[in-house]
Each structure stands twice: as C-alpha cells, then as structure tokens.
C-alpha positions as CSV (number, residue, x, y, z in Angstrom):
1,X,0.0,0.0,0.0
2,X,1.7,3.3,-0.9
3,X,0.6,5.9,1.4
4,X,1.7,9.2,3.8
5,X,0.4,9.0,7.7
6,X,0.5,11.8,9.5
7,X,0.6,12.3,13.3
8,X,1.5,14.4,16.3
9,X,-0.6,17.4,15.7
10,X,-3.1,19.3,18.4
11,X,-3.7,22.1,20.3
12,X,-0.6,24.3,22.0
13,X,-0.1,27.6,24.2
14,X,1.8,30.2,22.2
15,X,5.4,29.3,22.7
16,X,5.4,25.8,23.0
17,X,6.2,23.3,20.7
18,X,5.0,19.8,18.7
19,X,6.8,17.2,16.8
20,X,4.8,15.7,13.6
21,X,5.9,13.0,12.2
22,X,5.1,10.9,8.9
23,X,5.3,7.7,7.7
24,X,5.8,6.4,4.2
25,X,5.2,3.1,2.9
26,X,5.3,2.3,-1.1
27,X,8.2,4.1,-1.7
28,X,12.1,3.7,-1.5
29,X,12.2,6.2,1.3
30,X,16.1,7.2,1.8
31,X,16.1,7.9,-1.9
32,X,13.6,10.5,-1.9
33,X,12.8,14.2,-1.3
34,X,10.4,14.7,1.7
35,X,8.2,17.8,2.5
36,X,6.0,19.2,4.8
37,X,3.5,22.0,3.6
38,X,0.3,23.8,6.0
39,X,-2.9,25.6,5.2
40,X,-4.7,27.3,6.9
41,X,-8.9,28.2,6.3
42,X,-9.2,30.4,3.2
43,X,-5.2,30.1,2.0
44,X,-3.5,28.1,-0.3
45,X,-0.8,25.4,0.6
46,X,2.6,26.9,1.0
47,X,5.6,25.0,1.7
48,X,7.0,24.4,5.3
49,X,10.1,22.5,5.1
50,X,12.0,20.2,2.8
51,X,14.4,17.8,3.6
52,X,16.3,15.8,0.1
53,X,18.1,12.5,0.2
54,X,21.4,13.8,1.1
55,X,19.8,15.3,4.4
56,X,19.8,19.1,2.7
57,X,17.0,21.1,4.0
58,X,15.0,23.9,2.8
59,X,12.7,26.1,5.1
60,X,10.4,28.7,4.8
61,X,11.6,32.5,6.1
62,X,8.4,32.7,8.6
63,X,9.4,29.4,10.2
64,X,13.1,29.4,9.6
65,X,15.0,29.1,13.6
66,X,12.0,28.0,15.2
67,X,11.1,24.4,13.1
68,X,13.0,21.7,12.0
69,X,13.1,19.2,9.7
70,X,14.6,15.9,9.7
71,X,14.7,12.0,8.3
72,X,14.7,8.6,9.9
73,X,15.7,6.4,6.4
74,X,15.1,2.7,8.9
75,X,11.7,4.3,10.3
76,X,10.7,5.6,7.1
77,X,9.9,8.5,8.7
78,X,10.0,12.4,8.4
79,X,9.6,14.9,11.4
80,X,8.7,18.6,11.9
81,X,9.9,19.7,15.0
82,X,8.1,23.1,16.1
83,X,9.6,25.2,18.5
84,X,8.4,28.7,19.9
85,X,4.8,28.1,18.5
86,X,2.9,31.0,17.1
87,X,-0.8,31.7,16.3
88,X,-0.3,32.2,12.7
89,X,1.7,28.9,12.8
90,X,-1.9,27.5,13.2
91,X,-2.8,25.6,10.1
92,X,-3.5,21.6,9.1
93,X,0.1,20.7,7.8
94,X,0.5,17.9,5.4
95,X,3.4,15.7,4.4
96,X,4.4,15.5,0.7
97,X,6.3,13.4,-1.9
98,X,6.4,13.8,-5.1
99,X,5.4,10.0,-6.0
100,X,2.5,9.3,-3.0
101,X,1.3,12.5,-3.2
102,X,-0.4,14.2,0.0
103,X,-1.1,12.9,3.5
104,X,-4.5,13.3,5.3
105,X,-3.0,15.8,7.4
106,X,-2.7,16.7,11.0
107,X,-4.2,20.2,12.6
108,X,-1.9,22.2,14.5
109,X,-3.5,25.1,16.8
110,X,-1.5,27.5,18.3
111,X,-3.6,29.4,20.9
112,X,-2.4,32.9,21.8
C-alpha cells in the first residue's frame, strides 16, 4: 500500500512546541525528497520545510529558527519539530512526496 500517515498534531499555548511525524510506505524512502506544507482556512498550501536524500533542507523564512526538519531512512519517517509556537503557525500541515502524493494531514493550533 503506498501511502503518507500523518501524526502528532493538536492544540498548543503560544510558545510551545509539537513534533509531527510521517510515515511512508510504497516508496524507497532514503532515496527521496520529503516535505511538509500547512494551510490554513481560506489560504493556499505553502511550503513548510523540505528535507532531500542527502539530508539538505529547505525552510520557509516565517518558520526558519523556530522548526525543523529531519529524516529517519530505517523508520521511514520524516519529522517537523516546532519550537516557539505561534498563532499564525496555526494551520492543518501535510506531508508531501512527489510520487505518494499528500497525506490526510494533521491540525496544528497554536492558541495565543
């Protein structure tokens, strides 16, 4: 089954922090590109974080020192770990590859 599961999303204080993590299946994992992307009600999907093969990563300017993005290849498994929480970090955040597609996607909420 080739698939994206997301977890580890809920409701936080401003200034705290979550860890999402996704799981691949279907996929040669430690050869691909992984991403994580959020929207929130009435925006379009924009691009969180992006982590390649090699372990390179790629982050957004609004999130850049506070999130971070990283790989387990035996797990199969990316993470976003969010630090210093914000409200307008509040959004449902989805995993991405190129070849599975989108995950269901996980709702973060950041209350101020």
């Amino acid at each position: 089954q080739v698939q994206l599961v997301e977890s580890g999303g809920g409701l936080v204080q401003a200034g705290g922090s979550l860890r999402l993590s996704c799981a691949a299946s279907g996929i040669i994992f430690s050869a691909n590109t992984m991403a994580w992307y959020r929207q929130a009600p009435g925006t379009k999907r924009d691009l969180v974080a992006s982590i390649t093969a090699s372990g390179s990563t790629n982050y957004a300017d609004s999130v850049k020192g506070r999130f971070t993005i990283s790989r387990e290849n035996a797990k199969k498994t990316v993470y976003l770990q969010m630090n210093s929480l914000k409200p307008e970090d509040t959004a449902v955040y989805y995993c991405y590859n190129w070849r599975l597609g989108w995950g269901q996607g996980t709702q973060v909420t950041v209350s101020s």
